[in-house]
OpenMM code with the backbone's topology and positions (N, CA, C; nanometers):
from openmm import Vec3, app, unit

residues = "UNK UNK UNK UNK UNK UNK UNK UNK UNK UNK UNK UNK UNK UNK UNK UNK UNK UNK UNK UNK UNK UNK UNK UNK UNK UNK UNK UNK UNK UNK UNK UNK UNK UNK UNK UNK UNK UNK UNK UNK UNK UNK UNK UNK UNK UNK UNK UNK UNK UNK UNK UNK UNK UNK UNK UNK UNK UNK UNK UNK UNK UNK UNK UNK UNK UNK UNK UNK UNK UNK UNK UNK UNK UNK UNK UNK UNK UNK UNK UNK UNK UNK UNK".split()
positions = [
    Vec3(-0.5740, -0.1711, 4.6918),
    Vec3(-0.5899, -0.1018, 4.5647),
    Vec3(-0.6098, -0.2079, 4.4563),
    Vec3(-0.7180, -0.1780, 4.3724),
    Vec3(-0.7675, -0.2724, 4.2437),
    Vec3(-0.6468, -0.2726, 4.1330),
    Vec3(-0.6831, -0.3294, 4.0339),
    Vec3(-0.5744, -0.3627, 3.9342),
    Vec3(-0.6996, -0.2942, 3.8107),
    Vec3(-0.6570, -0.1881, 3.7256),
    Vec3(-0.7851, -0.1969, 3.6407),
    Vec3(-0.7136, -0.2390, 3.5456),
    Vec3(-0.8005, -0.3271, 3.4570),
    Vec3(-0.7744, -0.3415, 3.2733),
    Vec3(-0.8432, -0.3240, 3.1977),
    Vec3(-0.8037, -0.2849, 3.0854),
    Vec3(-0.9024, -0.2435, 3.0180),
    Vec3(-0.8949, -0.3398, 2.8357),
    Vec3(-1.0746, -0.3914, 2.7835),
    Vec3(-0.9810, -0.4649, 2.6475),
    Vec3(-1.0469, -0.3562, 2.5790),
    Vec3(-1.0323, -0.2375, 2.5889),
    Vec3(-1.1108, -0.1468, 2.4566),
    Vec3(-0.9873, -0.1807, 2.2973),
    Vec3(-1.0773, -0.1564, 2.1866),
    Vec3(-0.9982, -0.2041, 2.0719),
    Vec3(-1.0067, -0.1002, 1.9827),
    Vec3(-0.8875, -0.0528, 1.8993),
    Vec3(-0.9300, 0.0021, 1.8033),
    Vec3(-0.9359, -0.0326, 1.6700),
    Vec3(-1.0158, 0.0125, 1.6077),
    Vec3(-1.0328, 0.0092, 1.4993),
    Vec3(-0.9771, 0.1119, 1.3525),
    Vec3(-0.9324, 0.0339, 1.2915),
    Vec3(-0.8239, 0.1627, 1.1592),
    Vec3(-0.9257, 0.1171, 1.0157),
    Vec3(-0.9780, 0.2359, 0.9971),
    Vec3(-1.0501, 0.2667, 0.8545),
    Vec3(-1.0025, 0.3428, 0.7335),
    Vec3(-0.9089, 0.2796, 0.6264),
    Vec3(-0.8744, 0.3746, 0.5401),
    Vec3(-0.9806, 0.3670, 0.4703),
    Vec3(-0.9826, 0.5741, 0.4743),
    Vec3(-1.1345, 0.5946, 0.3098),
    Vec3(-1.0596, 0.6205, 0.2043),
    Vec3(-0.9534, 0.6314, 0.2174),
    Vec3(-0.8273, 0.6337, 0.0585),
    Vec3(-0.8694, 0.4964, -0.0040),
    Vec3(-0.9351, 0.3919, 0.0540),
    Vec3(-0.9563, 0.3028, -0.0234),
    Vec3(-1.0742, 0.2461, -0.0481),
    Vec3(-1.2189, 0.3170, 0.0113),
    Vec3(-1.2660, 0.3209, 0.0156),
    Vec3(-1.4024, 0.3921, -0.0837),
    Vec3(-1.4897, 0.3238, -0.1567),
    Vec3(-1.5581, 0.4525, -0.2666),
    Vec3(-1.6335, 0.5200, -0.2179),
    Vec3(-1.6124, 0.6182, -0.2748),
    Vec3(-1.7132, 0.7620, -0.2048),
    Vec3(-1.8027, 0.7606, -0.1842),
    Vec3(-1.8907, 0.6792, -0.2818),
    Vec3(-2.0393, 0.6403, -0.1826),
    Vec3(-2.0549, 0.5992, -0.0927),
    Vec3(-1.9447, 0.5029, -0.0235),
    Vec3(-1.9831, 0.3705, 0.0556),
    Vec3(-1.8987, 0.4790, 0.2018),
    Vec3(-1.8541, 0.5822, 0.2321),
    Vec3(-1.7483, 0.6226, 0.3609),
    Vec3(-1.8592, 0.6766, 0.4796),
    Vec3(-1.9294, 0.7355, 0.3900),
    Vec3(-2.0305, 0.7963, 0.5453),
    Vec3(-2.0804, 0.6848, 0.5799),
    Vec3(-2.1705, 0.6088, 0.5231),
    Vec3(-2.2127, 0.4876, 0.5550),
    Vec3(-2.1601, 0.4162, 0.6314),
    Vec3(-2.0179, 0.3671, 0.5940),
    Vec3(-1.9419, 0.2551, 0.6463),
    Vec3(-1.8980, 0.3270, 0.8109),
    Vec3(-1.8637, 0.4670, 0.7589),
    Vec3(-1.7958, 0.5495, 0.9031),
    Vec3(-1.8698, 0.5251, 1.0300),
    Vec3(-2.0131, 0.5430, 0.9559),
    Vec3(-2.1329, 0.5667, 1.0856),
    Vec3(-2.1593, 0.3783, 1.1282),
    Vec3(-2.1473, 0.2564, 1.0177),
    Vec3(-2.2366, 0.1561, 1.0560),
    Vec3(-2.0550, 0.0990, 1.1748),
    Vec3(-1.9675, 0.1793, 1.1244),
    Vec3(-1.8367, 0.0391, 1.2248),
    Vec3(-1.8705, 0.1950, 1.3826),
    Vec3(-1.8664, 0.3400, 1.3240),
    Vec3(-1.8919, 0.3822, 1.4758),
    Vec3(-1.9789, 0.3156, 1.5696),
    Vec3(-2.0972, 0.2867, 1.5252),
    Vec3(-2.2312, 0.2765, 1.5865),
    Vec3(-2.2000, 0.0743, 1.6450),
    Vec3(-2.1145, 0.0384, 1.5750),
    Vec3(-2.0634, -0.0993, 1.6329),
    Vec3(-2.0244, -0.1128, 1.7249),
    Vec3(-1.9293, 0.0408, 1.7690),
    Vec3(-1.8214, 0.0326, 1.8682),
    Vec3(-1.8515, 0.0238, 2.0108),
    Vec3(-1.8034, -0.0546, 2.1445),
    Vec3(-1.8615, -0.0422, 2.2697),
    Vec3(-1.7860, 0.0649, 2.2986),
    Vec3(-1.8510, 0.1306, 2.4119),
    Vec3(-1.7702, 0.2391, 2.5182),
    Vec3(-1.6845, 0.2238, 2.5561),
    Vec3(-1.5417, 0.3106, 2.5175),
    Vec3(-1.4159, 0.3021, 2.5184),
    Vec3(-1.3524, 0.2418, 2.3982),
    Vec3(-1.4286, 0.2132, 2.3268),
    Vec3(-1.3263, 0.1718, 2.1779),
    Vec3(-1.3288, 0.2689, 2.0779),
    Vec3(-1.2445, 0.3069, 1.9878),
    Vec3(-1.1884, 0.4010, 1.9177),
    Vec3(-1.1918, 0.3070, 1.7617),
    Vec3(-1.2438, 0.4429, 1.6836),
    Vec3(-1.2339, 0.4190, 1.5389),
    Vec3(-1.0887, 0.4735, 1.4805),
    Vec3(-0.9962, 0.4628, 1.4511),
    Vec3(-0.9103, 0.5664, 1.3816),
    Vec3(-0.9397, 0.5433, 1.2265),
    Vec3(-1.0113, 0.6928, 1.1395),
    Vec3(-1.0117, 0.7276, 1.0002),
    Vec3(-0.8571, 0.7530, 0.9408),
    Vec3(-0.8129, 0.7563, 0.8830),
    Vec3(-0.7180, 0.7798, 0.7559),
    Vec3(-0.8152, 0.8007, 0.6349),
    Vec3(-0.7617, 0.9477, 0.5878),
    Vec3(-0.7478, 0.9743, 0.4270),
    Vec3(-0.6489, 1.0485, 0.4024),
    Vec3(-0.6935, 1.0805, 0.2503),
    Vec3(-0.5869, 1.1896, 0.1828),
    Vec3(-0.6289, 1.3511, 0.2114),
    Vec3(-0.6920, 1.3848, 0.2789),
    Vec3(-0.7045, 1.5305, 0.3320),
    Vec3(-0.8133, 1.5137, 0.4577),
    Vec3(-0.8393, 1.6470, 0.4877),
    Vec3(-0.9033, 1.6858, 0.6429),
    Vec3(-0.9998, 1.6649, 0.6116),
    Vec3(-1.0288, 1.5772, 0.7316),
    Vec3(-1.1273, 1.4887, 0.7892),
    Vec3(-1.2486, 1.5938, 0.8674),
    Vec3(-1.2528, 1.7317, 0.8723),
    Vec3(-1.3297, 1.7978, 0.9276),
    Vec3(-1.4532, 1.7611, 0.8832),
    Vec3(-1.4992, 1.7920, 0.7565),
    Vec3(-1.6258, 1.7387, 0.7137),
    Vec3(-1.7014, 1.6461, 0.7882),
    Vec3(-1.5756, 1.5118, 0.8177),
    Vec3(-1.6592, 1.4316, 0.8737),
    Vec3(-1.7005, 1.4193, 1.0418),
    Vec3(-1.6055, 1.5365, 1.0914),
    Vec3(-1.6114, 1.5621, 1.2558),
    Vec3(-1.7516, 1.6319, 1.2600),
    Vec3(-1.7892, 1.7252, 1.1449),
    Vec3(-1.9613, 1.8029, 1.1265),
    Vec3(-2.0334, 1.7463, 1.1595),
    Vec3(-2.0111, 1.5877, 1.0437),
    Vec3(-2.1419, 1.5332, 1.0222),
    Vec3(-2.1820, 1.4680, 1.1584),
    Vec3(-2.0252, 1.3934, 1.1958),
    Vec3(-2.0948, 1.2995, 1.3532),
    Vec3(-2.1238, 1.4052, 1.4345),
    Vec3(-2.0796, 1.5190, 1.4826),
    Vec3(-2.0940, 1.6078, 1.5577),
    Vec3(-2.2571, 1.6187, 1.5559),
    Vec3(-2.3183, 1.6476, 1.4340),
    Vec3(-2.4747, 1.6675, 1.3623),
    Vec3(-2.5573, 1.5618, 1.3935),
    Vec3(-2.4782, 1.4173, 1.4209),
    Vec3(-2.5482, 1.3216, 1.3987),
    Vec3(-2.5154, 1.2405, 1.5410),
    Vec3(-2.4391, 1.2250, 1.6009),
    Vec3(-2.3897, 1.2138, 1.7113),
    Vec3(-2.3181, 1.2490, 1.8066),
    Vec3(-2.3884, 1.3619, 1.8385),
    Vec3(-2.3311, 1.4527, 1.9434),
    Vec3(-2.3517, 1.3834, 2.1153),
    Vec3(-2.2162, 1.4252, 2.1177),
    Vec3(-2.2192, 1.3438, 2.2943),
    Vec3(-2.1839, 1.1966, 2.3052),
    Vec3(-2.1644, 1.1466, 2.2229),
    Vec3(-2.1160, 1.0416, 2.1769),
    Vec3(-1.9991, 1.0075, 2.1389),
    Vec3(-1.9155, 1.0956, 2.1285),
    Vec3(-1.7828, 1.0698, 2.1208),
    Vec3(-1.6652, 1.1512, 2.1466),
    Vec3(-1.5622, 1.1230, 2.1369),
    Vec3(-1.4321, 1.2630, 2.1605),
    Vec3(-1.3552, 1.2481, 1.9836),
    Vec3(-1.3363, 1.3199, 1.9434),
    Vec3(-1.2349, 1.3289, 1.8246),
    Vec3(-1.0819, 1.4215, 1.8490),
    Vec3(-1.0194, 1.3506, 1.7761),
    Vec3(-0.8867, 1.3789, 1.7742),
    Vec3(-0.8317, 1.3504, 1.6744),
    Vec3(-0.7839, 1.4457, 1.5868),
    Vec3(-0.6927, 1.4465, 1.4458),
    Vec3(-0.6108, 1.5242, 1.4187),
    Vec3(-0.5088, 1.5028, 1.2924),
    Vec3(-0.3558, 1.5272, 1.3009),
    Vec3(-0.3515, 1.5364, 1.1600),
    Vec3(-0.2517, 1.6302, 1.0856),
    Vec3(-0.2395, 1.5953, 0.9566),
    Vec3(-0.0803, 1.5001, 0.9697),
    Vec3(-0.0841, 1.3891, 0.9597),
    Vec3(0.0526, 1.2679, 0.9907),
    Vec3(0.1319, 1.3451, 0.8624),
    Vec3(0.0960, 1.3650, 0.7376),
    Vec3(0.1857, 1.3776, 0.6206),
    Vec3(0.1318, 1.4588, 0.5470),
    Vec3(0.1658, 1.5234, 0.4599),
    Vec3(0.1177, 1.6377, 0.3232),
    Vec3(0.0241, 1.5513, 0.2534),
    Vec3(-0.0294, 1.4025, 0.2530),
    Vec3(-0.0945, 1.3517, 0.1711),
    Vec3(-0.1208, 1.2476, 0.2784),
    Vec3(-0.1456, 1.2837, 0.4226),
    Vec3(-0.2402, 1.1650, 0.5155),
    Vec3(-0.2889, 1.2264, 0.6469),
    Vec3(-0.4053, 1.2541, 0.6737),
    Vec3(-0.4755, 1.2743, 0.7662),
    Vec3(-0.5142, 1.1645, 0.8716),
    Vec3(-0.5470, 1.1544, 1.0046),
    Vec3(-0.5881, 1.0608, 1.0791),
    Vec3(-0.6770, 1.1662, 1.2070),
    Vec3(-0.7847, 1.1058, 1.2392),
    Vec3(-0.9148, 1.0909, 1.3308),
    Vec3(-0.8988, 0.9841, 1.4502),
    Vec3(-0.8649, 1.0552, 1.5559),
    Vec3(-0.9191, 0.9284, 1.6635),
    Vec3(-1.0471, 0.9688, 1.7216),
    Vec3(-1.2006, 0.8457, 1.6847),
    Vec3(-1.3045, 0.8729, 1.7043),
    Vec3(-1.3261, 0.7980, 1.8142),
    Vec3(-1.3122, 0.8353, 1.9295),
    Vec3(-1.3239, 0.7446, 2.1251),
    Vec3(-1.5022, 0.7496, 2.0916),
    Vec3(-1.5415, 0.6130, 2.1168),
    Vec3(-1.6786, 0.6276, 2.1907),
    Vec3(-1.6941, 0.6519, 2.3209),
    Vec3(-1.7630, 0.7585, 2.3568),
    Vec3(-1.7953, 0.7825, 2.5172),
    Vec3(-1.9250, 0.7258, 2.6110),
    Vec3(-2.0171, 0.7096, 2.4674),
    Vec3(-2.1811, 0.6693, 2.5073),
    Vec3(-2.2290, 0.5569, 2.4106),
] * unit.nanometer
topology = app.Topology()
chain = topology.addChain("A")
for resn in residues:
    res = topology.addResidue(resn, chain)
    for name in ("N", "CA", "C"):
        topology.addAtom(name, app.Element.getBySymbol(name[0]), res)
């Protein structure tokens, strides 16, 4: 029996600090960075659905999402690349 390891990395993006022009942009240029099996995690101050649309719209099949509201004032996204 093999030994598997794995170095997938994630990555943590707060858009709480981030300006509103610059989040889709930045969201899509660090996703589109990521190899297969590495994970983006988003943080803001509310639901992140909007932005599950847009990749969904824009990159479908490409990833798994997973989000949580952590606090009354913090949301988090785990964006897995699959492809």
């Amino acid at each position: 029996m093999g030994t598997v390891t794995t170095n997938h990395r994630t990555i943590v993006m707060d858009l709480r600090i981030t300006p509103p022009t610059e989040r889709r942009f930045r969201v899509f240029n660090i996703f589109d960075s990521l190899s297969v099996g590495d994970t983006l995690k988003v943080v803001y101050d509310h639901d992140l659905q909007p932005l599950y649309y847009r990749l969904l719209a824009e990159r479908r099949g490409e990833f798994v999402w997973q989000s949580e509201q952590e606090s009354s004032e913090e949301w988090a996204a785990w964006i897995k690349k699959i492809r």
